[in-house]
C-alpha positions as CSV (number, residue, x, y, z in Angstrom):
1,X,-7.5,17.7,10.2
2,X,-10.7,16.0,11.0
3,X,-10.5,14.0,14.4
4,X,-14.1,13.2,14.5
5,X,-16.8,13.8,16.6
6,X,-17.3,17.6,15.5
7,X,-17.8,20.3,13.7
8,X,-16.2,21.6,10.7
9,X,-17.5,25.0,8.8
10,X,-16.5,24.8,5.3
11,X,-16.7,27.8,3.1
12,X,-17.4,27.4,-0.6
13,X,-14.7,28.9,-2.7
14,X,-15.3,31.4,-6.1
15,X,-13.9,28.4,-8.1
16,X,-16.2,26.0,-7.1
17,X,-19.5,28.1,-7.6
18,X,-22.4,26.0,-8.9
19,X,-20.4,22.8,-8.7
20,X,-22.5,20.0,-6.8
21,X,-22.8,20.0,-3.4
22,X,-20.3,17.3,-2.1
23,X,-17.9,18.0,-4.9
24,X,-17.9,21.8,-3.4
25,X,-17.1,20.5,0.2
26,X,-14.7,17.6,-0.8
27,X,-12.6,20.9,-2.6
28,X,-13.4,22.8,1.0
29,X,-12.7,20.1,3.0
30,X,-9.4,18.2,1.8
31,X,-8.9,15.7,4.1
32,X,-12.5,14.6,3.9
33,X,-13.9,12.1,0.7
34,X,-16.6,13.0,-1.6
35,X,-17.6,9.4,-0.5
36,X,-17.7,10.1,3.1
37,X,-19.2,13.7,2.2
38,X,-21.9,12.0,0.3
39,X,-22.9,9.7,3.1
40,X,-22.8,12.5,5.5
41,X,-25.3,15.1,4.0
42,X,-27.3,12.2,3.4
43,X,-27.5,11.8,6.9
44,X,-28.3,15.6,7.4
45,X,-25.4,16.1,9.4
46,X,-24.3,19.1,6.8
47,X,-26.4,22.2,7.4
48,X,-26.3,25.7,5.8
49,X,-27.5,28.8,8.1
50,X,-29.3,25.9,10.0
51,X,-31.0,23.9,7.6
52,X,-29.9,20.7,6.5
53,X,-29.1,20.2,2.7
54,X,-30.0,16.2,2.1
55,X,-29.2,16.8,-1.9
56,X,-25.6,15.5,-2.5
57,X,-26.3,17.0,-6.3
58,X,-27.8,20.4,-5.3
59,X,-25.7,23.3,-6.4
60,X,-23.6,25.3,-3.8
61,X,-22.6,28.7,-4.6
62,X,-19.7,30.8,-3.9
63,X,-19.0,32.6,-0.3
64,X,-21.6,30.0,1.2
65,X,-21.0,28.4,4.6
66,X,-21.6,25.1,5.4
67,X,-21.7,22.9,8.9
68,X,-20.5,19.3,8.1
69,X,-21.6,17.3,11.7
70,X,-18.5,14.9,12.2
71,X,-19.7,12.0,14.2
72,X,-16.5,10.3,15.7
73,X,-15.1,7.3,14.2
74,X,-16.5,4.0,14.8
75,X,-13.8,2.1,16.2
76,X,-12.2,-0.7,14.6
77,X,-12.2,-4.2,16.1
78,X,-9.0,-4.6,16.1
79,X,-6.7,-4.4,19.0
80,X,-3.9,-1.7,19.2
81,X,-0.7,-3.3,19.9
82,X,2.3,-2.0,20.8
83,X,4.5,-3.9,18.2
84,X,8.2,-1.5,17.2
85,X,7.7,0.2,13.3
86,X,10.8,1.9,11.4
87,X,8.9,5.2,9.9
88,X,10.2,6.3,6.8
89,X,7.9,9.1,6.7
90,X,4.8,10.2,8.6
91,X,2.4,13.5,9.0
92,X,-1.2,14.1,9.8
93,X,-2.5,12.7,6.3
94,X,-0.7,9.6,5.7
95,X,2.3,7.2,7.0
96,X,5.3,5.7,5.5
97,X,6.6,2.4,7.0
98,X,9.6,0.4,6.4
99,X,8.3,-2.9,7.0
100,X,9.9,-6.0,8.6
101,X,9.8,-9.5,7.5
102,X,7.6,-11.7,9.3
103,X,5.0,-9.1,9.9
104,X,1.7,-9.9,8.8
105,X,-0.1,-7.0,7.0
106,X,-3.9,-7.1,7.6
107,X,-5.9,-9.1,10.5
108,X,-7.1,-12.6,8.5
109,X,-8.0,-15.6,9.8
110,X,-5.1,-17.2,11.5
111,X,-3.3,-13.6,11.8
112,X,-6.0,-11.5,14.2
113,X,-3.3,-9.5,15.7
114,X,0.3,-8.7,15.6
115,X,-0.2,-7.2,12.7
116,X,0.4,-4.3,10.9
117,X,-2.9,-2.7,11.4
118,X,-2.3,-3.8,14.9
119,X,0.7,-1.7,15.6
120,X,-0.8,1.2,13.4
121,X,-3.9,1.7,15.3
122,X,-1.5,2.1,18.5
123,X,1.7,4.3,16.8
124,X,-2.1,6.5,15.6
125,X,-3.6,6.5,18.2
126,X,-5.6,10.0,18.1
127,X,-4.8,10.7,14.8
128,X,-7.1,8.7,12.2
129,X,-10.0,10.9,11.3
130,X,-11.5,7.5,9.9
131,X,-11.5,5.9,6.7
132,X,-15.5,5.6,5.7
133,X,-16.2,6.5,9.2
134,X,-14.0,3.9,10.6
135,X,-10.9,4.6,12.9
136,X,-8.2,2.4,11.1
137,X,-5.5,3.3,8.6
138,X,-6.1,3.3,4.9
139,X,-3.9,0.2,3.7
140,X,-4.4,1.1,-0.3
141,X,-1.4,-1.9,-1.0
142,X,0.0,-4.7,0.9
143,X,3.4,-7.0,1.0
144,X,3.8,-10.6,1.7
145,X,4.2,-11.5,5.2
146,X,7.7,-12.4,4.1
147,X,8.6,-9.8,2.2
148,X,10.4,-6.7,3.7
149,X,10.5,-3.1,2.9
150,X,8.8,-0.2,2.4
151,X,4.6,0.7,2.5
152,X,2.0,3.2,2.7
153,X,-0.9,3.5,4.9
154,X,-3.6,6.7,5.1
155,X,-4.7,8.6,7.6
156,X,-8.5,10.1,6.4
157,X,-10.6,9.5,3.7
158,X,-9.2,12.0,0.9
159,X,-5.2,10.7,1.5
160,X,-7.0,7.5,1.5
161,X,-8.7,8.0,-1.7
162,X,-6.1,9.9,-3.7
163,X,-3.6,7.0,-2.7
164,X,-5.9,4.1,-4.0
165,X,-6.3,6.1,-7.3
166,X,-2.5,6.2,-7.6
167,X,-2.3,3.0,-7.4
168,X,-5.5,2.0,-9.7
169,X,-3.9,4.5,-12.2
170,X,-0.8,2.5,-12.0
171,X,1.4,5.9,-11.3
172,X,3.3,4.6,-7.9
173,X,6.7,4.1,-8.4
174,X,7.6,0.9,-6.9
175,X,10.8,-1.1,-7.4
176,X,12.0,-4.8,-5.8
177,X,15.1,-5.8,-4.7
178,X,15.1,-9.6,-5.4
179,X,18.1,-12.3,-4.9
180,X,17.0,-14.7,-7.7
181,X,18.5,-18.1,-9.1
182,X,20.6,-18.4,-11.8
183,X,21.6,-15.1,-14.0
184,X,19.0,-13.5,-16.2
185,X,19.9,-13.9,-20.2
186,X,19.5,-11.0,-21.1
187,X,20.3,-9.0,-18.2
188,X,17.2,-6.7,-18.5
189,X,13.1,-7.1,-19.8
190,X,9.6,-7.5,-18.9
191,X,7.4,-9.9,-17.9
192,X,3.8,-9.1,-19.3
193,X,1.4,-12.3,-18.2
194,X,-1.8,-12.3,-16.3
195,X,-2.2,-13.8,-12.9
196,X,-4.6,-15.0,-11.2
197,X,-5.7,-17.9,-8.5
198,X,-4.2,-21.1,-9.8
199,X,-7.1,-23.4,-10.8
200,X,-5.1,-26.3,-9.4
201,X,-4.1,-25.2,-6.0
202,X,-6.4,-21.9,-4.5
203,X,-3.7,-21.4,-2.2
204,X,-1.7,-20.3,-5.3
205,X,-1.5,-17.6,-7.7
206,X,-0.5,-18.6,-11.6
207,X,-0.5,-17.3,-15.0
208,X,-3.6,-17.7,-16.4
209,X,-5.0,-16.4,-19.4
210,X,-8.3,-14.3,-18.2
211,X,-6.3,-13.5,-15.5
212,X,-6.1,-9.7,-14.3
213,X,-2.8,-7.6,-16.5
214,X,0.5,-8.1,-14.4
215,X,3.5,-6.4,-15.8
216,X,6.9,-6.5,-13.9
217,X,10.5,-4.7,-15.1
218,X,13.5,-6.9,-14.1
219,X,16.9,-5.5,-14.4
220,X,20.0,-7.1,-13.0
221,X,21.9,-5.2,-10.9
222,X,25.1,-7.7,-9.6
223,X,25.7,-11.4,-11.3
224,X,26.5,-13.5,-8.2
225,X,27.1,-17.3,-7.9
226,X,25.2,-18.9,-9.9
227,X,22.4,-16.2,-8.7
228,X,21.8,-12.8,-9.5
229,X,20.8,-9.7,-7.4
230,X,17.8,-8.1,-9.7
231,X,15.6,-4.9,-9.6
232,X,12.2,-5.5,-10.2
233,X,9.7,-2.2,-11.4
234,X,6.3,-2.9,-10.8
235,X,3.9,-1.7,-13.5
236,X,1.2,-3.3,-11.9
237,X,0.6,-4.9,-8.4
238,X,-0.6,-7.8,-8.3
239,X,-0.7,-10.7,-5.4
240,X,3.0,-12.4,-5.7
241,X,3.6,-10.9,-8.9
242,X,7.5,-10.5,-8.9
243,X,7.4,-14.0,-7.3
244,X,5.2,-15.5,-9.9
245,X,6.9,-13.4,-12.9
246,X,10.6,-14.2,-11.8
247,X,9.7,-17.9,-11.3
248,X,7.9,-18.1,-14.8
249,X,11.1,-17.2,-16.4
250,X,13.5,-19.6,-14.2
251,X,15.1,-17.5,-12.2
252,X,12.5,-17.6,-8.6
253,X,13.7,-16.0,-5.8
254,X,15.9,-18.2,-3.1
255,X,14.1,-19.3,-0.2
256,X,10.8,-18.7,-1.6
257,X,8.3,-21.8,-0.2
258,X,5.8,-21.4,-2.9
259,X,7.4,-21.0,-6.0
260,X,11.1,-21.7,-5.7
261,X,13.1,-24.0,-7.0
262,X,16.6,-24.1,-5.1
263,X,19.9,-24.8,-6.6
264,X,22.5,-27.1,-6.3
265,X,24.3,-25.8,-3.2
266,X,22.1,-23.0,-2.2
267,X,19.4,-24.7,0.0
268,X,22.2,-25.9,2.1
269,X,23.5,-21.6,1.8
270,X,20.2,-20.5,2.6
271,X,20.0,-23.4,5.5
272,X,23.2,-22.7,7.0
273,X,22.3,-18.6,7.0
274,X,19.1,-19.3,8.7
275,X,17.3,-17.6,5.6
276,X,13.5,-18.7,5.6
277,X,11.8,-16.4,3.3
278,X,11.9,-15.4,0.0
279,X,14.6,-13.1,-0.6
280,X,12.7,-9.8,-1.7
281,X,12.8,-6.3,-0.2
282,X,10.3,-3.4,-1.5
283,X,13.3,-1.4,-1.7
284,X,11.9,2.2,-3.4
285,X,8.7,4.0,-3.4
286,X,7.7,7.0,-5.3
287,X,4.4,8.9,-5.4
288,X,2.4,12.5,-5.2
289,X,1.3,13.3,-2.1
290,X,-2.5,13.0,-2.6
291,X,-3.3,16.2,-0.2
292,X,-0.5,18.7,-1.1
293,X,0.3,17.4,-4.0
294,X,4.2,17.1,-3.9
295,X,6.6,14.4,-4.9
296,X,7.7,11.9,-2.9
297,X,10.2,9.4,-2.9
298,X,11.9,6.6,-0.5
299,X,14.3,4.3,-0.3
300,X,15.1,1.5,2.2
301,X,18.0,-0.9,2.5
302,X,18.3,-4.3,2.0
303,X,18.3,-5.7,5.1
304,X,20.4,-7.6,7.2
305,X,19.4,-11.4,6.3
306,X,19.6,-10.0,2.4
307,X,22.7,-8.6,3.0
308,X,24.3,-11.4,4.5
309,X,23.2,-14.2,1.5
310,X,24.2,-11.3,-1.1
311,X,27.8,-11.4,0.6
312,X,28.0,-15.3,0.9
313,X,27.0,-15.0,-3.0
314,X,28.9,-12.0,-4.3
315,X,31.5,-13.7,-6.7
């Protein structure tokens, strides 16, 4: 895998004879990007029998070698921080996390550390080759702060790109666990309505006609009291979507602050348990493996503040 700051020979295979240049190396190189390929021989940092090729288009041909010049990552500023992650899965290309609540995924204003990057860059250490040059993991999705369960982060450029195009392609398999109000009538459907920034409150997202696709598969999985426990598919993934989605159809999620709209009864549940978060868990995750190419699938508990208002609940 590429660490940085060296060099890599990459030999141009028979299939890739008279395919562009960065093309050719990207197939030669797997954990590199055509991207980050691209920039590179730009730079004249790839060389063949000494001689720089500064043509990202010009033709490479079979049995050649090549010299790609890694310069070592630039490093993020961001701090590493040693903050405790539950891996579901990890090797040199990409990482699997199982997420706690309360854990803020990206440094933002108000949030420059103790996040997931954060804790990332330190579990990593040594072993991100760079996304774009950059030593940081590839975050290709996020989850609310709030929201538990599981995510996926890259490693170098080509996991990183192969991930994102996944998810732009809409092919990741990703399904909710959600403790909603009321009982959904009928038990199963979809919710097809765009979202976007609410014009009224920024802070907010809304359906909005204009507003990027959102498409979310509900399913209920256990009527409770007056509440149901419900599986939620994502066909696309947008900000808050199962939030927003649920909400629109008058079952929100308990404890959500945003969008909720609490029961008779169950703000004083959800008070007496503690509970101060939307009850919603990213409870399954499903996709190829963007370097090897196998299938791969997770799944992730409820956990233990979920499981305690689904027992107070269960009928």
């Amino acid at each position: 895998m590429d660490r940085g700051g060296a060099t890599i020979e990459a030999r141009i295979a028979a299939a890739a004879d008279g395919w562009r240049l960065d093309r050719a190396l990207a197939d030669a190189v797997p954990t590199m990007s055509r991207e980050r390929l691209k920039t590179l021989i730009a730079a004249g940092a790839v060389s063949q029998a000494g001689q720089p090729w500064r043509d990202s288009s010009k033709k490479a041909s079979a049995g050649q070698t090549f010299a790609i010049a890694v310069p070592p990552p630039t490093p993020l500023h961001n701090e590493a921080q040693d903050i405790p992650l539950v891996i579901a899965y990890e090797d040199e290309h990409l990482i699997v996390v199982d997420k706690q609540a309360g854990l803020v995924v990206h440094p933002a204003a108000g949030n420059f550390d103790g996040t997931l990057v954060n804790a990332l860059l330190h579990h990593c250490a040594g072993n991100l080759s760079g996304i774009g040059g950059v030593a940081r993991p590839g975050i290709v999705h996020r989850i609310d702060k709030d929201t538990s369960g599981l995510m996926i982060a890259a490693k170098s450029d080509r996991a990183h790109e192969g991930l994102a195009k996944q998810f732009h392609d809409h092919s990741i398999d990703r399904r909710y666990r959600a403790i909603v109000g009321g009982i959904p009538r009928p038990s199963s459907g979809t919710v097809d309505a765009p979202l976007a920034r609410s014009p009224q409150n920024r802070k907010k997202i809304a359906i909005v006609q204009g507003g990027k696709r959102a498409v979310t598969h509900f399913t209920t999985l256990q009527p409770l009291r007056d509440a149901a426990l419900v599986e939620c598919r994502l066909e696309t993934g947008r900000t808050h979507q199962v939030r927003v989605h649920m909400a629109s159809i008058g079952h929100a999620l308990l404890g959500d602050p945003v969008y909720g709209r609490n029961r008779p009864g169950q703000k004083t549940l959800l008070e007496t348990l503690g509970f101060r978060r939307q009850a919603l868990h990213a409870a399954y995750l499903g996709f190829i493996h963007p370097i090897n190419s196998n299938a791969l699938a997770f799944e992730s508990r409820m956990p233990a503040d979920m499981q305690e208002l689904f027992s107070e609940l269960h009928v």
